[in-house]
Steps between C-alpha positions, in 0.01 A plus 500: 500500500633355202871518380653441138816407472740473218314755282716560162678859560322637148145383625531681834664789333147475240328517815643792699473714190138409399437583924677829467268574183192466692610678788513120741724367702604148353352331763116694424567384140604192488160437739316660287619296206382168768205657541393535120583124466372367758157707365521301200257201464853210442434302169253187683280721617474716150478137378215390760280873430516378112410163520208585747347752267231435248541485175427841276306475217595769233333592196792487244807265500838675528553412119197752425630770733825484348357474186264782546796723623693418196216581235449896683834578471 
């Protein structure tokens, strides 16, 4: 169980309406909104995935993609 207290009148007034939009209760939406967060990889371990990958080699630079890109139009 989790409570929140002190929640700004406007932000829980947000809430209900964006519930009532998607046919939830505010309690099925605000989990849901947990849910999709807590889903998310948090910034370290986006951070970790990066650093542990091997480099890409690429054919062309940026500069020659953008450069390229510039030149068809």
């Amino acid at each position: 169980m989790i409570q929140v207290r002190n929640v700004p009148d406007g932000l829980h007034k947000e809430l209900v309406l964006r519930a009532r939009a998607r046919g939830q209760t505010l309690t099925d939406y605000i989990q849901e909104i947990l849910e999709r967060e807590v889903a998310r990889p948090d910034r370290r371990e986006v951070f970790r995935r990066i650093l542990s990958s091997e480099p890409v080699e690429l054919e062309v630079t940026a500069a020659e993609l953008i450069r390229e890109g510039r030149m068809e139009r």
